[in-house]
N, C-alpha and C positions, 0 to 999 in steps of 0.2 A: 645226091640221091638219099642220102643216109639224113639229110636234114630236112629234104620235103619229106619224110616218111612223118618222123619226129613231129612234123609243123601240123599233118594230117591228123596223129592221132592226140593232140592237143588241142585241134580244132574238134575231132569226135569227144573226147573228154568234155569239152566242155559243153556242148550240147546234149551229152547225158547228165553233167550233174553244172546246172550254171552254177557262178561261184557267187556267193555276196547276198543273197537272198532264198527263203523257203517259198516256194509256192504247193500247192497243191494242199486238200483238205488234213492229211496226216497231222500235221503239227497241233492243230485247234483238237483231233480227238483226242489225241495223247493228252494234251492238256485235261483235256475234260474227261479221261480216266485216270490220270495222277492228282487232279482235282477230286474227286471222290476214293481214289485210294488212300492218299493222307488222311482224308476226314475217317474214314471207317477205321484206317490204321489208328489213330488220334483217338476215337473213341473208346475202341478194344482198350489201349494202353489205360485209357483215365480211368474207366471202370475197374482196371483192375487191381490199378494204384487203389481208387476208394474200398476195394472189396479188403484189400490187405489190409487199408489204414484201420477200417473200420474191426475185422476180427482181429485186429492187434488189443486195439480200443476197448470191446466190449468183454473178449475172453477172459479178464481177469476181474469181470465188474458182476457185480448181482445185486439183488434187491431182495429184501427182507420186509413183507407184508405181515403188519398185524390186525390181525380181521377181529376187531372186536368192539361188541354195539354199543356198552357200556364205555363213557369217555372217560370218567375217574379208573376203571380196571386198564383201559387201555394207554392210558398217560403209564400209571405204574407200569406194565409192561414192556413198554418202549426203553425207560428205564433200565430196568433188570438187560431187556436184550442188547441196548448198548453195552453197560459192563459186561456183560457175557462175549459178545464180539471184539470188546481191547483186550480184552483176555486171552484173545485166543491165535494161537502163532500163522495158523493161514489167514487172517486179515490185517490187511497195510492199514487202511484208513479204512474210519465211521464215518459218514455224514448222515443224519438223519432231514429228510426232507420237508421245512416248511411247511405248515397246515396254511398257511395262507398260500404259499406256493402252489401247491396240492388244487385248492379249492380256482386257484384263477386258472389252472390249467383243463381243470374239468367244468369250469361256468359255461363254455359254448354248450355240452353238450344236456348237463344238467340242470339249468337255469339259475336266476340270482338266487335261490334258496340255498343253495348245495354248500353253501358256509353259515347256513341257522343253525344248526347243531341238530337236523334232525331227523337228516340223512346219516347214515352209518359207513362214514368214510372210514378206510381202513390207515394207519400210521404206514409210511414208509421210511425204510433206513437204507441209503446207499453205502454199497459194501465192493469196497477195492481190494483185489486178494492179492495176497502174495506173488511174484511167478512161479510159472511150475502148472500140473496136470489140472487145470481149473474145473474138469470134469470132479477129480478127486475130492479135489477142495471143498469145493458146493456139499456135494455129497456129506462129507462129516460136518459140513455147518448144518446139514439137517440134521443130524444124528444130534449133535450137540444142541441144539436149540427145540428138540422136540421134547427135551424133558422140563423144558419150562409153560412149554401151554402149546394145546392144538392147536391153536388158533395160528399159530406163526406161518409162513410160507415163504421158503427161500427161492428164485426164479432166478436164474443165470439173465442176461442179458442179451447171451449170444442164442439162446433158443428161440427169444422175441423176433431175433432178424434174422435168422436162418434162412427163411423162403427167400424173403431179401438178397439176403447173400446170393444164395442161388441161382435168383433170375438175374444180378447183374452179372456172374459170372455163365451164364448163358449167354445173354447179351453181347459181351467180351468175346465167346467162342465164334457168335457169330459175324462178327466184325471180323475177327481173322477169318473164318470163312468166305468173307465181301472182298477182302484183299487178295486172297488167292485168287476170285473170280475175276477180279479186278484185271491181276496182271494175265491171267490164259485171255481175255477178249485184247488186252491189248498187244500180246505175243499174236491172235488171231487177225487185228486191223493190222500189222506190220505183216502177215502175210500176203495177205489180198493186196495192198500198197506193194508190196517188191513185183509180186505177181505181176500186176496190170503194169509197171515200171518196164517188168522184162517186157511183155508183148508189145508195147509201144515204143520199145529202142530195140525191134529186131534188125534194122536193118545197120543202125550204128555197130552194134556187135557182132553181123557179123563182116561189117570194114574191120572192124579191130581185131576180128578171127584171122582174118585176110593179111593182116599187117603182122598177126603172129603174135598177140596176145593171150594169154591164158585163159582159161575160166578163173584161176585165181584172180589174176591182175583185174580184170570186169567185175567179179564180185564183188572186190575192193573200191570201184566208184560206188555201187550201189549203195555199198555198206558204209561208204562217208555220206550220203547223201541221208541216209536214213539215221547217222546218229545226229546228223545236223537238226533233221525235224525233230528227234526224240528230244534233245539237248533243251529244242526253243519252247516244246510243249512241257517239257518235264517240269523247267522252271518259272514259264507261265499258271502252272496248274498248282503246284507246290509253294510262287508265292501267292495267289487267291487262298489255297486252303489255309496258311499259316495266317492270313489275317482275319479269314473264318475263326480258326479256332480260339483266336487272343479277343476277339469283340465277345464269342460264349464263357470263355474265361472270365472276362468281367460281371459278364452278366447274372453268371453262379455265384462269385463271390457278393454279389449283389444280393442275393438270396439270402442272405444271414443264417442259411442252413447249413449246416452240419455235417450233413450228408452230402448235400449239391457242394460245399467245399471240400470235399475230402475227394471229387474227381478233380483228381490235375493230374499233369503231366510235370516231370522230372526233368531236370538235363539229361538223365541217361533215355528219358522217353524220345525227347528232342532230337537224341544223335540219329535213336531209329529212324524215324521220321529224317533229317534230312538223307539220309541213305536211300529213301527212296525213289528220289528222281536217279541217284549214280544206281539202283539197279534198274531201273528201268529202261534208262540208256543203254545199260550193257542189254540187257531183256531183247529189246528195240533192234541194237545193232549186229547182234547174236543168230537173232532170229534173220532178219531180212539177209545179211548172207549165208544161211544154209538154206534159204527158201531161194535164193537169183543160185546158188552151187548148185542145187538139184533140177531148176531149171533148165540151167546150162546145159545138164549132161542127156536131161531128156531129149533136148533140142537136136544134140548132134546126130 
């Protein structure tokens, strides 16, 4: 008796969860919300990596304009304010920037005259400061360089990309806000899946209530069934988006930008990213047994 019981509720097990194969739409959405979670998750991390690389970069850099019309006054000048800047203990390094440099960078928008001499391009000197409060620094390079002519003008770097900064670290927030979204709809598809699971095996459960099964022990098929679609979706979705973001990967550093290279991802970015199909599944499998438990007890 005790072994037709056993044989029955092995044959009901298996007709609530067959063993060997996923059917039903669950595994293909999960995918296709762990598909678009990695990507937004991916995103947030690059931009933020660039946002940091970038105000690491520029917080200690400035630029020292000589506005002046006259080209022999403005040669001497340039002069004086390099020795004036090796001289001075908050700047690492001088480089003064190229007047042919200068002139091929502004030809698009100037025309080919803007290297006759007679345009009034201003000298620029790039200035590497010290580390430490670069707000400060800046500061007494104006104080110090203002007594050699008006005409000078010191500009941090970091005030040029500021809005910059800004909006990619908007961007970033919103990307973590797409992944939170992410995972409640797919916390939401694993309810409606256990849901419509319970109402379409009422009658298997309750043979299995009848044989003197718990609501534990029934939650527990559910809840293998549903980490099985999480499992096949998680890492269908996670590996499409990992080859998504290695073909944009290339195709930034393709860019010869500066900027577009400074979004990557890290190995510590990596690790997040693969942790997101293992909470998903847990997400996944979490969810569909407290939604077949409350089922259950509705039911009785």
């Amino acid at each position: 008796m005790a072994r037709g019981n056993r044989r029955t509720a092995a044959a009901a097990r298996h007709r609530l969860l067959p063993a060997g194969r996923v059917a039903g739409p669950m595994p293909w959405i999960i995918a296709i919300m762990m598909f678009l979670t990695v990507l937004a998750a991916a995103a947030g991390l690059g931009l933020g990596t660039a946002v940091r690389a970038m105000s690491a970069d520029l917080a200690g850099r400035a630029t020292v304009q000589v506005v002046e019309a006259d080209t022999q006054q403005r040669d001497r000048l340039v002069v004086r304010v390099q020795q004036a800047l090796r001289g001075n203990r908050d700047v690492r390094q001088v480089t003064p920037v190229p007047a042919a440099t200068l002139a091929e960078q502004l030809r698009p928008w100037l025309g080919q005259d803007v290297a006759s001499g007679d345009l009034p391009i201003p000298a620029l000197i790039d200035v590497s400061l010290t580390p430490g409060d670069a707000k400060a620094k800046v500061d007494r390079l104006r104080r110090a360089l203002a007594g050699l002519s008006p005409s000078l003008r010191v500009e941090p770097h970091a005030a040029f990309l500021a809005p910059l900064a800004g909006l990619l670290t908007a961007m970033g927030w919103l990307s973590g806000g797409l992944v939170l979204l992410m995972g409640l709809a797919t916390g939401a598809v694993v309810v409606l899946a256990a849901r419509g699971a319970h109402d379409s095996h009422r009658v298997t459960i309750e043979v299995l209530h009848l044989m003197g099964a718990t609501d534990v022990q029934i939650a527990r098929l559910f809840q293998r069934r549903i980490a099985l679609d999480a499992t096949m979706g998680g890492a269908l979705g996670f590996s499409f988006a990992t080859l998504v973001i290695l073909v944009i990967g290339v195709r930034l550093s393709a860019t010869g930008s500066q900027l577009m290279g400074a979004v990557a991802l890290p190995w510590a970015s990596w690790v997040l990213l693969a942790a997101l199909p293992i909470a998903g599944i847990l997400l996944s499998t979490l969810t569909g047994r407290w939604t077949v438990l409350r089922a259950l007890r509705r039911s009785l």
